[in-house]
N, C-alpha and C positions, 0 to 999 in steps of 0.2 A: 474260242478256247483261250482261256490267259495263259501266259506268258510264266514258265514256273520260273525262268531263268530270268525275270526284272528284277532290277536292283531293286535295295531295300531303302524307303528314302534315308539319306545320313539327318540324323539329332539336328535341331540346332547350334546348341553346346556340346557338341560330341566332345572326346579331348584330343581330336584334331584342330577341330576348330578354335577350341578355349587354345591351345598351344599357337594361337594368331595371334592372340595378345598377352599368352605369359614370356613368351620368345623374347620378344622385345624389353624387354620388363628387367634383362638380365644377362644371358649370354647371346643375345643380338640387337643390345642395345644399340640403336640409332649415332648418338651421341659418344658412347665410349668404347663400344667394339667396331661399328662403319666409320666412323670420325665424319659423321655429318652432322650439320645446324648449330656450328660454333660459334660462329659469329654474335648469334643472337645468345647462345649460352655466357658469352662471356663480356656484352655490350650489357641486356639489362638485367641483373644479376643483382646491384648492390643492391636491392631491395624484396623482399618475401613477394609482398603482394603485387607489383609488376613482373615476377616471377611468375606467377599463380593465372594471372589474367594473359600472360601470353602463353603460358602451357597449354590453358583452358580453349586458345583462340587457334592453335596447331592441334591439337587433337578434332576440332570441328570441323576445319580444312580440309583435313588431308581423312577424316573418316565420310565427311557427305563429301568431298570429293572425288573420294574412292567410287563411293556408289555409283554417285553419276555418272564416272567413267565406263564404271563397270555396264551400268545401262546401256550405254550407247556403244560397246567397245565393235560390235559388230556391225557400224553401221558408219563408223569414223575413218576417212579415208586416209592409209597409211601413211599418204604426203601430207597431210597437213596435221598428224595425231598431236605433235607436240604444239602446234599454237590451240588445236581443240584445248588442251591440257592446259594450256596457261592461262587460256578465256574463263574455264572453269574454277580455276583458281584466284585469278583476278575477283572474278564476280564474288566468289566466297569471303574473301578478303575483305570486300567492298563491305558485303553485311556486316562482318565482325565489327571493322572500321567504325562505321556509324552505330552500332549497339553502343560500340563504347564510350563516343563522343553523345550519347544521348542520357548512358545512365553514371560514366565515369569519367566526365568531360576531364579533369581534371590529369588524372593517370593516362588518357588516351592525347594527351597534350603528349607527353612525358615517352610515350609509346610510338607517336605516330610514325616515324619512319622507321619501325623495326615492325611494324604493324604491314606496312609496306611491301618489305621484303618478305613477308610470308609465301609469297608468290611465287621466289625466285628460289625459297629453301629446297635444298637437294632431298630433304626426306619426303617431302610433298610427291613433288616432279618424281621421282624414282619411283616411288610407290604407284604413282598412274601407274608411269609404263611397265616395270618390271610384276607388276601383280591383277593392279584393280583390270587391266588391257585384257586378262587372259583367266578371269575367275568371276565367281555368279556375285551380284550384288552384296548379298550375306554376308560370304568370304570378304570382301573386299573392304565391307563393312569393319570386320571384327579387324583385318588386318591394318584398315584406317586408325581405330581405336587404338588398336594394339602399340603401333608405333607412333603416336602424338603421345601415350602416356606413357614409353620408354623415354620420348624426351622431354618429356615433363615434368618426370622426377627428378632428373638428372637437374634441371633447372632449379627446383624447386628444393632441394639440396645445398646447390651451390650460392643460392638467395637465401638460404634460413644461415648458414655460417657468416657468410661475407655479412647481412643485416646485424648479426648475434653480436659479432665480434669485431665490427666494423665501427657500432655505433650505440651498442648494448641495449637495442632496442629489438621489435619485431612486430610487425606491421604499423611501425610508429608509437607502441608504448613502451613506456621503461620497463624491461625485463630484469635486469639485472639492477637496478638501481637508479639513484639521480646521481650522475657524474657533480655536478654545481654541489649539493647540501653532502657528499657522501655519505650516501645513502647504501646500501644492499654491500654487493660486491665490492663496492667502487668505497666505503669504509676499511676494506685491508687489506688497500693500495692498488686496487687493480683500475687498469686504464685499457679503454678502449684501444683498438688496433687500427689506424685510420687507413691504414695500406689497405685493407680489406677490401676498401669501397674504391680501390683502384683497379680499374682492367688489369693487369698483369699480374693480380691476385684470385681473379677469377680463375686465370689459366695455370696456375698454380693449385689452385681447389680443386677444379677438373682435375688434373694434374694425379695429384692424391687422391680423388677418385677410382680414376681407370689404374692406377698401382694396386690400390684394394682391390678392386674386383677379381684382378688379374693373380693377385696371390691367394684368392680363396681358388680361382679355377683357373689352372695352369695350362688348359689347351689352347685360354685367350692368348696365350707369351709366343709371341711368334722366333721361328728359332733363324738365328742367322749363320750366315756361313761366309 
């Protein structure tokens, strides 16, 4: 006799699960609401496309890293869960690594030790343990996804101004003009911003970021006393 009382399977895309990667996306941004994977947000930054290729390299980390953890999370013994988690990541890292020196030797020159630390970023490691340990492959999946492209907007943001207005270029061409022949913008008067392409302007953009965010939704404003 079946079971009248079996659940019903959940959707794939139920809007539980699509809410694993709109979450992140916005009001639990990784980077501007947890204040995690700074470092790398505001190290390689002054350019679009090393923006782009490490958003692309933490979203594949930490979403098949999810998985895998999620695979094995019942069979990973509780003393040693976090070196399992760093092996995992290591290894992931390792393919990125080599993708990049094989198809973008040049950028992954430019990358390598921030390529590196992927290993050691708190959104990674947090997401094993705090999600992928205790939820089905799928889950863990969408929640990998979800938050590499919370921080990879964020990145990829803070790379399109700092490149725009750093050097009036983007992805290496003249967008706004030839600074030399003035040309475009740069005929009525305007000059690039060279601060831009300095770290303490990253954190500055960031900066003005998470203020926007936070004045469109005021439950992000934390109240003090």
């Amino acid at each position: 006799m079946a079971d009248n009382k079996t659940k019903e399977k959940e959707p794939l895309f139920s809007k539980k699960n699509l809410g694993l990667i709109k979450d992140p996306l916005a009001d639990n941004n990784p980077i501007t609401v947890q204040v995690l994977g700074i470092c790398s947000a505001l190290a390689i930054t002054a350019e679009l496309k090393a923006s782009i290729i490490m958003a692309l390299s933490v979203i594949f980390v930490t979403a098949m890293g999810n998985v895998v953890i999620s695979l094995m999370r019942n069979i990973i013994p509780n003393s040693i869960r976090i070196i399992t988690q760093l092996v995992v990541a290591a290894t992931l890292v390792i393919i990125v690594d080599l993708t990049l020196k094989a198809y973008v030797p040049d950028l992954a020159k430019k990358l390598s030790v921030f390529v590196g630390l992927i290993i050691t970023n708190c959104i990674i490691m947090g997401r094993f343990e705090a999600f992928a340990l205790g939820n089905t492959p799928w889950k863990s999946f969408l929640d990998g996804v979800g938050n590499g492209l919370g921080y990879g907007v964020i990145l990829v943001i803070v790379g399109f101004f700092r490149e725009l207005l750093g050097s009036g270029k983007l992805f290496g061409f003249e967008v706004l003009g030839n600074p030399v022949d003035k040309t475009g913008l740069y005929a009525l008067g305007y000059h690039n911003n060279g601060f831009m392409l300095l770290a303490p302007m990253a954190l500055i953009t960031l900066g003005l970021i998470i203020g926007f965010q936070r004045s469109r939704n005021k439950s992000l404003i934390e109240e003090t006393h």
